[in-house]
N, CA, C and O of each residue as an XYZ file, in Angstrom:
256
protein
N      95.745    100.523     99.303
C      95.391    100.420     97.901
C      94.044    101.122     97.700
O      93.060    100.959     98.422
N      94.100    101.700     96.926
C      92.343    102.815     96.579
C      92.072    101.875     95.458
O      92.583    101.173     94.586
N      90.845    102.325     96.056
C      89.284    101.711     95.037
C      89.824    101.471     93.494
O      90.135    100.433     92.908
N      89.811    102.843     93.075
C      90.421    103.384     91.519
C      91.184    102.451     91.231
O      90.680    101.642     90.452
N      92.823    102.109     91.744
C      93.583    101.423     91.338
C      92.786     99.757     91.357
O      92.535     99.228     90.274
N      92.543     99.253     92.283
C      92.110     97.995     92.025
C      90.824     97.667     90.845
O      90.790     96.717     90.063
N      89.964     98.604     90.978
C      89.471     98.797     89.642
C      89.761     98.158     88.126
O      89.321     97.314     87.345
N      90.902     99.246     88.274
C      92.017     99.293     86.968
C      92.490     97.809     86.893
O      92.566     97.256     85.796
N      92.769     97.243     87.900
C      93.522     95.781     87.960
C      92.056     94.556     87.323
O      91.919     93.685     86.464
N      91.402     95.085     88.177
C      90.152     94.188     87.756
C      89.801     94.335     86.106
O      89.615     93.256     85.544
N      89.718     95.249     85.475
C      89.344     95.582     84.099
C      90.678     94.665     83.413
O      90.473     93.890     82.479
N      91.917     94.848     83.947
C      93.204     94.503     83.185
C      92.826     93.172     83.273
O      92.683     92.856     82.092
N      92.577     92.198     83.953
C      92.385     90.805     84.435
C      91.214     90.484     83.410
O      91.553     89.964     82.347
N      89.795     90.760     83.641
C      88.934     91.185     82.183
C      89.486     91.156     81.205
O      89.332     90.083     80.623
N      90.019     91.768     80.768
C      90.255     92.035     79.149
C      91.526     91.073     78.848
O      92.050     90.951     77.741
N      91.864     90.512     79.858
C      93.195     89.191     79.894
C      94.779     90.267     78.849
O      95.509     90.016     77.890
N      94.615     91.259     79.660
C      96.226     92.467     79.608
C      96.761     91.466     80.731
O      97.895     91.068     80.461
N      96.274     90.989     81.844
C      97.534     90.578     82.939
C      96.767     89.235     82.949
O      95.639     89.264     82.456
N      97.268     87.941     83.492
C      96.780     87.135     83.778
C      96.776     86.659     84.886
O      96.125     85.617     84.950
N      97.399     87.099     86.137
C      96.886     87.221     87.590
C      97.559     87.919     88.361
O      98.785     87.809     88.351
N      97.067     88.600     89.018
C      97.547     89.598     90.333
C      97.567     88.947     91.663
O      96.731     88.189     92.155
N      98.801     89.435     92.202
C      98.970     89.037     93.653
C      98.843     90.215     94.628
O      99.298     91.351     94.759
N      98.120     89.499     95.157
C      97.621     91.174     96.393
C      98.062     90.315     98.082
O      97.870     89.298     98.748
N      98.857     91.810     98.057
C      99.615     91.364     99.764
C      98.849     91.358    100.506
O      97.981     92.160    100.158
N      98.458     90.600    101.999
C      97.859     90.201    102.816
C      97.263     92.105    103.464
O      96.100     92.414    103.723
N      98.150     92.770    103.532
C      97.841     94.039    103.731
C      96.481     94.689    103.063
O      95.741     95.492    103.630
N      96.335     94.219    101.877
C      95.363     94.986    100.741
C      94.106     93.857    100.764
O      92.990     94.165    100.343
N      94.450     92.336    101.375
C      93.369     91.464    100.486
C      91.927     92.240    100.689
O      91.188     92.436     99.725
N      91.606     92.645    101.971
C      90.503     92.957    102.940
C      89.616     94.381    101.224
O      88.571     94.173    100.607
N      90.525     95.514    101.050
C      89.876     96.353    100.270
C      89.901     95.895     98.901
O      89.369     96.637     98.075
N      90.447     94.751     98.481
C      90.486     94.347     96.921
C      89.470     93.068     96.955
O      88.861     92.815     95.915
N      89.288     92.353     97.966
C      87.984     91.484     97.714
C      86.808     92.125     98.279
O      85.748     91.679     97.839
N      86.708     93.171     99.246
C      85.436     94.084     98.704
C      85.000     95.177     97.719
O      84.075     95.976     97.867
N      86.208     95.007     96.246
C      85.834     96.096     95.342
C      85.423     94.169     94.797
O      84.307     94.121     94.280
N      85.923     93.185     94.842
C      85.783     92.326     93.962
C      84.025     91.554     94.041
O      83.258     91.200     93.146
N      83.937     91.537     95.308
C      82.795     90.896     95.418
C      81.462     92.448     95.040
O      80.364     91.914     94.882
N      81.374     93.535     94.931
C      80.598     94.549     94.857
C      80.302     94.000     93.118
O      79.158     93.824     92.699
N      81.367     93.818     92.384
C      81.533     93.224     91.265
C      80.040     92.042     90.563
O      79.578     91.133     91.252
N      79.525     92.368     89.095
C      78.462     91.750     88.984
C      78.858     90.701     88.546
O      77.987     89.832     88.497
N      79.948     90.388     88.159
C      80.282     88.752     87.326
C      81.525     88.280     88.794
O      82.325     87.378     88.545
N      81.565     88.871     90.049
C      82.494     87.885     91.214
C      82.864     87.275     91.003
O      84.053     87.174     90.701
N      81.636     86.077     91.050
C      82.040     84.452     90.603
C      82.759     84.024     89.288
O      82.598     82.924     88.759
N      83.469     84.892     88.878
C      84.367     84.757     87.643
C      85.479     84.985     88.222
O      86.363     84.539     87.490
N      85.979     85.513     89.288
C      87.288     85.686     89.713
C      87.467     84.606     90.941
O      86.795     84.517     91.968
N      88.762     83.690     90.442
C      89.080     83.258     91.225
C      90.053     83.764     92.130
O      90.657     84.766     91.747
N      90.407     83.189     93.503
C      91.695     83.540     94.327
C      92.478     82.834     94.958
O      92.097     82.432     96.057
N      93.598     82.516     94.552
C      94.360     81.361     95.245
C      95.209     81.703     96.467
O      95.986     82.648     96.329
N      95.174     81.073     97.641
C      95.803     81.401     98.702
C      97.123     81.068     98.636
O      97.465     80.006     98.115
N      97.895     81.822     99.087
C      99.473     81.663     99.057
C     100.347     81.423    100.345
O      99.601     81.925    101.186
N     101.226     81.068    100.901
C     101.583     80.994    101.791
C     102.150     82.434    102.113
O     102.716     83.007    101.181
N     102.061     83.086    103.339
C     101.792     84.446    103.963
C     100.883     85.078    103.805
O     101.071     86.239    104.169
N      99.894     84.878    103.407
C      98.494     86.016    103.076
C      98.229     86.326    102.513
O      97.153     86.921    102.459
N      99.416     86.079    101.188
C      98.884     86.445    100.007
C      98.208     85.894     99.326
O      98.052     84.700     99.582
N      97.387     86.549     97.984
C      96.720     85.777     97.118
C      96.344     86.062     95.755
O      96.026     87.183     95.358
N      96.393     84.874     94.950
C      96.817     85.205     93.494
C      95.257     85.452     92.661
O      94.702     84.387     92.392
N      94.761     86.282     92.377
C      93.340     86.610     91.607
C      93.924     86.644     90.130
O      94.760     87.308     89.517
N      92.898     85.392     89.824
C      92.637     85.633     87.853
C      91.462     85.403     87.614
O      90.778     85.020     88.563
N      90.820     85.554     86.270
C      89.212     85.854     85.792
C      89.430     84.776     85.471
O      90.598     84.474     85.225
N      88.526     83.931     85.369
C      88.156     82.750     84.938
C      86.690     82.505     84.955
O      86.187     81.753     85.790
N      85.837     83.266     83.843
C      84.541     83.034     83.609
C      83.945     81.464     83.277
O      84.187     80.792     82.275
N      83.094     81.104     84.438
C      82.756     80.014     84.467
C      83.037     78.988     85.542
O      82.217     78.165     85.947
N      84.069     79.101     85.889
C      84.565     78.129     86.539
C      83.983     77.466     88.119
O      84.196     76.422     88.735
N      83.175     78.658     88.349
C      82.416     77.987     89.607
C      81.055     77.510     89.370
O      80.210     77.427     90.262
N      80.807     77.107     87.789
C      79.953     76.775     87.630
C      79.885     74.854     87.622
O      78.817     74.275     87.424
C-alpha cells in the first residue's frame, strides 16, 4: 500500500465519506506509520480483528 493511497483513506475517514477502513495485517505496519506521523493520531481509533486485521475510524476526542 503507498503512502498516497493511505493518505487518501485518511482524509476520506476525516471528512466522514467512509466510516471505517479495514487494513489487512499485510499493510497495518505502513498505514499506522502514515497514521501516527499524523497531527490529530489520537483521533483515530483501531480495532483489532481476528487475523491481523484492523478496523480504523476518526473519532475526535475519544482518547480524551
Amino acid at each position: 500500500m503507498q503512502n498516497e493511497e493511505i493518505e487518501t483513506i485518511i482524509q476520506q475517514l476525516r471528512k466522514k465519506e467512509i466510516d471505517s477502513y479495514r487494513v489487512k495485517k499485510t499493510d497495518f505496519l505502513d498505514f499506522r506509520a502514515v497514521i501516527v506521523a499524523q497531527e490529530d493520531n489520537k483521533d483515530f481509533r483501531g480495532n483489532a480483528q481476528h487475523g491481523g486485521e484492523t478496523i480504523y475510524t476518526y473519532e475526535p476526542g475519544w482518547s480524551k
